[in-house]
py3Dmol code that shows the C-alpha trace and the ligand (Angstrom):
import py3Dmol

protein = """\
ATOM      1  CA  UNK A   1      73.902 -93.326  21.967  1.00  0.00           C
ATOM      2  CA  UNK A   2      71.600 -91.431  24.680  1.00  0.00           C
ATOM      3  CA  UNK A   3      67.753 -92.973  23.791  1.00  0.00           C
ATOM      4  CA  UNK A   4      65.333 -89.707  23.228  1.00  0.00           C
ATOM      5  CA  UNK A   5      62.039 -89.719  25.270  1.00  0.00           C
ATOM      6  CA  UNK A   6      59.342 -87.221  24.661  1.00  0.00           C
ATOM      7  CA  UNK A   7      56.153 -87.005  26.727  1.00  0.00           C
ATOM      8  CA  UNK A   8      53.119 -86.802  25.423  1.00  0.00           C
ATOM      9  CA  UNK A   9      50.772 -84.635  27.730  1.00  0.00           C
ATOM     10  CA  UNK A  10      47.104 -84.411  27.862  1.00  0.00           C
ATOM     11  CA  UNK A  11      43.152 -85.109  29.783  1.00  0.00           C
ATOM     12  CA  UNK A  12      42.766 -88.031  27.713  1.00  0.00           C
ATOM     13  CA  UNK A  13      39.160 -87.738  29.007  1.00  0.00           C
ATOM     14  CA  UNK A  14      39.052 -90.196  27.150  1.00  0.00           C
ATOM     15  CA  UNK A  15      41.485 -91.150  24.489  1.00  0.00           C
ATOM     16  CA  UNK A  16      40.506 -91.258  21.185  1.00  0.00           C
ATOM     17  CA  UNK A  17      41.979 -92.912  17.525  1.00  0.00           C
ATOM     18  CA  UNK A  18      43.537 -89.713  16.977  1.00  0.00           C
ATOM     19  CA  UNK A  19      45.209 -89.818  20.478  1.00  0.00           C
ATOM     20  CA  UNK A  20      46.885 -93.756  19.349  1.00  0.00           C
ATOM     21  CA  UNK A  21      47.654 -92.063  16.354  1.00  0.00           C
ATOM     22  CA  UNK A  22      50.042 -89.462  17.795  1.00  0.00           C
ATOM     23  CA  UNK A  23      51.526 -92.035  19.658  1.00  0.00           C
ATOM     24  CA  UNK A  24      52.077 -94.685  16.843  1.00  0.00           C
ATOM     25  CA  UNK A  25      53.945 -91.742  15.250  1.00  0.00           C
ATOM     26  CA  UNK A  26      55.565 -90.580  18.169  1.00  0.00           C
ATOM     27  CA  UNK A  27      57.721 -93.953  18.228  1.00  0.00           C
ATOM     28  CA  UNK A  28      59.027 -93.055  14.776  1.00  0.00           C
ATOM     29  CA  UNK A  29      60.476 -90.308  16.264  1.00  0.00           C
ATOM     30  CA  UNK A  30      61.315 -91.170  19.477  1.00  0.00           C
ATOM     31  CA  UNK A  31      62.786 -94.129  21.202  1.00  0.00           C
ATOM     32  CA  UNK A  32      60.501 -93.650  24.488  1.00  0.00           C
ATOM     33  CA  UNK A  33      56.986 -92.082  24.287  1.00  0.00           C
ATOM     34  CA  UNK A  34      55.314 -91.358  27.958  1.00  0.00           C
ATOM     35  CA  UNK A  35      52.210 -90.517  27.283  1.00  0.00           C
ATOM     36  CA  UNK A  36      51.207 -88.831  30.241  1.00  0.00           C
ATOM     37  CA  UNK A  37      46.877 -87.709  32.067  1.00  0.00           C
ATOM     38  CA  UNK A  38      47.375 -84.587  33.420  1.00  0.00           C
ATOM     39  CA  UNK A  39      45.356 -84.528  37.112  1.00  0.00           C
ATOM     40  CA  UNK A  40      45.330 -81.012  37.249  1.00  0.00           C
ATOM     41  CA  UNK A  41      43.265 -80.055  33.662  1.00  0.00           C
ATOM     42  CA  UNK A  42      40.930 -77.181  33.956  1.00  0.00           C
ATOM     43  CA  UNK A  43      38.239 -79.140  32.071  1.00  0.00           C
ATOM     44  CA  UNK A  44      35.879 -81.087  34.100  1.00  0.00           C
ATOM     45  CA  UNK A  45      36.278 -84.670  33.597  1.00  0.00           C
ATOM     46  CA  UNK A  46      34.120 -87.858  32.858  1.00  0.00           C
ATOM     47  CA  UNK A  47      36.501 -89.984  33.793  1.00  0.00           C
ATOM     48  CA  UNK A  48      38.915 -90.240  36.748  1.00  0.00           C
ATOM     49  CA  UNK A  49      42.423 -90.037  36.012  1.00  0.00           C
ATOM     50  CA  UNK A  50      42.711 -93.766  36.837  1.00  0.00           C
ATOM     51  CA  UNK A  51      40.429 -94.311  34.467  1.00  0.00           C
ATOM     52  CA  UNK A  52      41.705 -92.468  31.596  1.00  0.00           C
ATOM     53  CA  UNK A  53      45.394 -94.169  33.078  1.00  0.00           C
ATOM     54  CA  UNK A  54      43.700 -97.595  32.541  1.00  0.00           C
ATOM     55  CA  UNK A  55      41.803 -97.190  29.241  1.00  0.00           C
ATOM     56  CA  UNK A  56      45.320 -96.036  27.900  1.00  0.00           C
ATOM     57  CA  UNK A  57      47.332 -98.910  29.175  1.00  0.00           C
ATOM     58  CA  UNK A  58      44.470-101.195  27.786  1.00  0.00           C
ATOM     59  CA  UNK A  59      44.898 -99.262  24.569  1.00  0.00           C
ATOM     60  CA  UNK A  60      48.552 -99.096  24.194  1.00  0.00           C
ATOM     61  CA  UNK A  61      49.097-102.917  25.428  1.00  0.00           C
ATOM     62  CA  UNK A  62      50.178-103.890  21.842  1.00  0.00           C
ATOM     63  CA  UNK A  63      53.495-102.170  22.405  1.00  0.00           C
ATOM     64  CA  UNK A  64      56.649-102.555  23.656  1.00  0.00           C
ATOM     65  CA  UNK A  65      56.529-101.789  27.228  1.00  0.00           C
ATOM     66  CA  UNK A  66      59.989-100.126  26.808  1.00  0.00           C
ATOM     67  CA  UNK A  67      58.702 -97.678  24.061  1.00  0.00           C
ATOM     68  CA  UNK A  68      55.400 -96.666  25.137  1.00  0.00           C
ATOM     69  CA  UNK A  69      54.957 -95.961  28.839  1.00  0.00           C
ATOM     70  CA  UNK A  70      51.309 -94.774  30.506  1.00  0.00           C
ATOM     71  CA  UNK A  71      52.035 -92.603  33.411  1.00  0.00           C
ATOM     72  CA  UNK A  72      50.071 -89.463  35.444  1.00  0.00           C
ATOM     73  CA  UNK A  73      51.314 -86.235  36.107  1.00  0.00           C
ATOM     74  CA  UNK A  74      49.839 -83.551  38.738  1.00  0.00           C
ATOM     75  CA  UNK A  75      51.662 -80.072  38.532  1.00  0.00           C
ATOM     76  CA  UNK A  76      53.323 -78.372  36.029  1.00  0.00           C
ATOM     77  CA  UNK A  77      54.329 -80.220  32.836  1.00  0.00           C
ATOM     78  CA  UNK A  78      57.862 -79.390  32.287  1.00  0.00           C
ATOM     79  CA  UNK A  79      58.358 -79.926  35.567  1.00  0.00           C
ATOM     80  CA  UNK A  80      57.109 -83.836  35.300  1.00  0.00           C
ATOM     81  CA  UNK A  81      59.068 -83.681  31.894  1.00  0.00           C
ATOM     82  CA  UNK A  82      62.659 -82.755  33.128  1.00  0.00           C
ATOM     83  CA  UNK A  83      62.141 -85.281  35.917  1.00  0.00           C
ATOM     84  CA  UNK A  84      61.116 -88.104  33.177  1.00  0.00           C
ATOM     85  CA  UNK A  85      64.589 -86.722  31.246  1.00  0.00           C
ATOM     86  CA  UNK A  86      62.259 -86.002  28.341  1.00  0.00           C
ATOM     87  CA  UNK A  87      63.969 -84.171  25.084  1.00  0.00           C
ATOM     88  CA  UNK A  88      60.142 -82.851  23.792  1.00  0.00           C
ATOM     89  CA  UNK A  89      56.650 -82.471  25.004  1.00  0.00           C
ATOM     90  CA  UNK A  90      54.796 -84.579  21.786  1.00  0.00           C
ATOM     91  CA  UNK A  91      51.552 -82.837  20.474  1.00  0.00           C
ATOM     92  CA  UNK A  92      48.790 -83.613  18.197  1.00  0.00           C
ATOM     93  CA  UNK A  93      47.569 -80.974  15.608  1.00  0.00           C
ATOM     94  CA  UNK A  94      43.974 -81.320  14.080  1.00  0.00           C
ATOM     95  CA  UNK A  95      43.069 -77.852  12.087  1.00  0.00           C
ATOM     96  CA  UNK A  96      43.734 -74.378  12.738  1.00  0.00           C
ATOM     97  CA  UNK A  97      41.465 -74.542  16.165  1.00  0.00           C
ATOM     98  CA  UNK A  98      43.912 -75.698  17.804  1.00  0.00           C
ATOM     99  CA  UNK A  99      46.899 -73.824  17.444  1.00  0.00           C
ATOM    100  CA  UNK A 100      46.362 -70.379  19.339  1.00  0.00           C
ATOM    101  CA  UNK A 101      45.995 -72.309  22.452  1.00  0.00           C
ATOM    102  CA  UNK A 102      49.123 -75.091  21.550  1.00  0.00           C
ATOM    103  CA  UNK A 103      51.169 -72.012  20.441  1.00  0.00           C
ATOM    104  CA  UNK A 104      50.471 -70.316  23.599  1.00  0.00           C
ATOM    105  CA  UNK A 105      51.170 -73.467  25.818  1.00  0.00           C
ATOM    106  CA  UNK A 106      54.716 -73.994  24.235  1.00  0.00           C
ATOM    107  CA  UNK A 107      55.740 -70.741  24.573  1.00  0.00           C
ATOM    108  CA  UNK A 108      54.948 -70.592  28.258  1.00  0.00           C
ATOM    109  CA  UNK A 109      56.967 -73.933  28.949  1.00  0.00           C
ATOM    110  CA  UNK A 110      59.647 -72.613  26.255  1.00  0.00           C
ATOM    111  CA  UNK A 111      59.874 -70.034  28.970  1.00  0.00           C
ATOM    112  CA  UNK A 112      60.127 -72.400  31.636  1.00  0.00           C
ATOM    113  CA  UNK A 113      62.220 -74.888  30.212  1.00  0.00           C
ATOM    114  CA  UNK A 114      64.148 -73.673  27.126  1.00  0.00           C
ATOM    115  CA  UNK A 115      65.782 -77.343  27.207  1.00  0.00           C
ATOM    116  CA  UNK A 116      62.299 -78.984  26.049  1.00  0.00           C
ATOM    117  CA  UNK A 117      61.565 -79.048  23.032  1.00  0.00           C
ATOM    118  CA  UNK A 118      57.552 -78.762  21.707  1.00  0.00           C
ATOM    119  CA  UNK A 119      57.324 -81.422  18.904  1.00  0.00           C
ATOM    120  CA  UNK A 120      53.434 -81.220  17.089  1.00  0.00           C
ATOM    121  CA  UNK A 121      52.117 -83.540  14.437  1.00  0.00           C
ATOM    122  CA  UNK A 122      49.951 -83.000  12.491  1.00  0.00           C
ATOM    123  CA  UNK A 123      46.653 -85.531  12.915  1.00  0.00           C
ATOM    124  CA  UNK A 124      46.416 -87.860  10.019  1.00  0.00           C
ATOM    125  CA  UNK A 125      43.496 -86.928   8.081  1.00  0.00           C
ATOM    126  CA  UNK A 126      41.779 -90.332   9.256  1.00  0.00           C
ATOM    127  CA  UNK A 127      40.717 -88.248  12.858  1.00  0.00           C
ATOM    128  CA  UNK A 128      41.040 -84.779  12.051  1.00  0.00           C
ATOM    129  CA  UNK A 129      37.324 -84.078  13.023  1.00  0.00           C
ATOM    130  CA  UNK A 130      37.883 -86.178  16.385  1.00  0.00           C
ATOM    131  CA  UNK A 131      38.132 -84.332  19.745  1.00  0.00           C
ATOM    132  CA  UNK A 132      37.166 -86.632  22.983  1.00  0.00           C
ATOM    133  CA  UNK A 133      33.926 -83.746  23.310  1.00  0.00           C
ATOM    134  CA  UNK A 134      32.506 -84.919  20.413  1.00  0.00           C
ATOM    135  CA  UNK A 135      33.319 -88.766  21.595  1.00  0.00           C
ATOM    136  CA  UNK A 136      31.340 -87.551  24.727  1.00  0.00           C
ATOM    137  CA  UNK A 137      28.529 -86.422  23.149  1.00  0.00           C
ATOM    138  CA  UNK A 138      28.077 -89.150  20.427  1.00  0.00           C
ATOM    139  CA  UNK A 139      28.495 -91.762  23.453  1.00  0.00           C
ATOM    140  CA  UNK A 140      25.584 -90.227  25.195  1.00  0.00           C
ATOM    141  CA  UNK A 141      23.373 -90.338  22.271  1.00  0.00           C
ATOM    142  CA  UNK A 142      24.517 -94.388  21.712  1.00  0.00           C
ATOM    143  CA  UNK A 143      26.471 -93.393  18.469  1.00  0.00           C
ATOM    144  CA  UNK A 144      28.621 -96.437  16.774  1.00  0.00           C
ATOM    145  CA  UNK A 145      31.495 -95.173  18.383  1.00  0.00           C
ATOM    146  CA  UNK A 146      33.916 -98.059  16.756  1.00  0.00           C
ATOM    147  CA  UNK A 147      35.612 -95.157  14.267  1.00  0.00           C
ATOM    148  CA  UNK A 148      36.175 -92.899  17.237  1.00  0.00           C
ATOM    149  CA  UNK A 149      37.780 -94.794  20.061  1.00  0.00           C
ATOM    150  CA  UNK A 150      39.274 -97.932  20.510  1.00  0.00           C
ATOM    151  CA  UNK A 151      37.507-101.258  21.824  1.00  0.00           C
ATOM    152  CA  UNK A 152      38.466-100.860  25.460  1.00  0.00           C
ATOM    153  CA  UNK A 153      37.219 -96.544  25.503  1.00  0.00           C
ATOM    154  CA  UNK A 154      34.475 -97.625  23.720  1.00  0.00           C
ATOM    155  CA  UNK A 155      33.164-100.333  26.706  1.00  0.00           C
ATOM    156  CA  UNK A 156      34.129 -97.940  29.387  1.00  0.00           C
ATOM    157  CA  UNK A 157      32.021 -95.374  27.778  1.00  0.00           C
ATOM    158  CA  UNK A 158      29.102 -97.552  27.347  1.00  0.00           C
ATOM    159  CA  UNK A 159      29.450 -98.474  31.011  1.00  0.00           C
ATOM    160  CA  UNK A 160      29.790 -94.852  32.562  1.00  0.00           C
ATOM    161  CA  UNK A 161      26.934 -92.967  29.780  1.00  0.00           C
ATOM    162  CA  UNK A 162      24.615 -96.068  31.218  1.00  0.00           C
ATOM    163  CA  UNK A 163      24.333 -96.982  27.217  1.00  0.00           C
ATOM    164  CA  UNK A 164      23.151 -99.704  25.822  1.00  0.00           C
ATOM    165  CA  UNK A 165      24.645-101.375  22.679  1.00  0.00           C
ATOM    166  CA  UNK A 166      24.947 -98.822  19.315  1.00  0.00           C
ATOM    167  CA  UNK A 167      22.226 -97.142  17.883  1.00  0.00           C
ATOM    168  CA  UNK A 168      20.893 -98.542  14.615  1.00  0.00           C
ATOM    169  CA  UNK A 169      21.453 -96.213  12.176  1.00  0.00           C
ATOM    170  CA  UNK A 170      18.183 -95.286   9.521  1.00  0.00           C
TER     171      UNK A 170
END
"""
ligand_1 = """\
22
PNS
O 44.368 -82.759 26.270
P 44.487 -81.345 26.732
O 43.374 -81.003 27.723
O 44.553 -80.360 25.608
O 45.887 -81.250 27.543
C 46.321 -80.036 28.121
C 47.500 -80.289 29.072
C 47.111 -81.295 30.141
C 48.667 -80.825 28.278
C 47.889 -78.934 29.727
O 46.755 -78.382 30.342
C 49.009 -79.060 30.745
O 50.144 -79.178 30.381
N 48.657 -79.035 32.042
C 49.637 -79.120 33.133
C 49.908 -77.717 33.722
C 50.891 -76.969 32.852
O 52.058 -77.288 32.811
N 50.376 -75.939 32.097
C 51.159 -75.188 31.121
C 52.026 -74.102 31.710
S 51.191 -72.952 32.746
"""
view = py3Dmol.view(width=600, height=400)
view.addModel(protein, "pdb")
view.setStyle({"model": 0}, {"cartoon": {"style": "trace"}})
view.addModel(ligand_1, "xyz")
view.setStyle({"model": 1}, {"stick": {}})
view.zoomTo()
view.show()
């Protein structure tokens, strides 16, 4: 039987709990999972894509390397998909914010690539109000950031916001 791979696109700038989430449940689905940093986002970026490459591997090294792959991608998407023989591009879905902009991006690479399918998940309920912004932002202000990232994001944000350890809370 042919083994199904879906990538899983996106800045990753950086990756959050709801990001390992998608991925966790991505493997249910799929026998391969590439979750993939896009070098070519229109948002400016904290970290390089290296970074966000590394804090990802670091993140993901619980699984089997066969299942879960980190890679980078510069150009077009579908493009980087066909050549990874991808079946779907994998997507996360928090609330309705999102969805004008994900509906728009899948019909685009529909267009391009009517072969590759879109696949979105909804975001368990656990990280619905989690977007790496917000990460960002608490981060700089030396928020407890254990219930928003994983150990290894949580370091590298310390180390690149100049933070010290978290904030009490009173
Ligand atoms: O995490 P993000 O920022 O929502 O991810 C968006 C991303 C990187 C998946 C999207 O911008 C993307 O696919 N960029 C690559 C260029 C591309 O193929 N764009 C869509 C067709 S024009």
């Amino acid at each position: 039987m042919s083994s199904r791979c879906a990538v899983c696109p996106g800045s990753f700038d950086p990756p959050t709990w709801g990001h390992l989430s998608l991925v966790e449940r991505g493997v249910l689905l799929f026998d391969r999972v590439i979750v993939a940093v896009a070098y070519n986002s229109s948002k400016a970026a904290l970290f390089s894509p290296e970074e966000r490459v590394e804090m990802l591997r670091e993140s993901l090294a619980g699984y089997d390397p066969d299942r879960v792959v980190v890679d980078s991608f510069d150009g077009l998407l579908v493009d980087y998909a066909r050549r990874q023989g991808a079946v779907a591009i994998l997507r996360g879905l928090r609330a309705t914010g999102d969805f004008e902009y994900e509906f728009q991006m899948a019909m685009v690479n529909q267009q391009l690539a009517p072969g590759i399918q879109s696949v979105f998940m909804m975001t368990d309920a656990r990280w619905l109000h989690l977007s790496s912004t917000i990460v960002k932002e608490a981060a700089f202000y030396g928020v407890d950031l254990s219930a928003m990232v994983p150990p290894p994001v949580a370091v590298r944000l310390r180390e690149k916001l100049g933070r010290p350890s978290p904030a009490v809370s009173v």
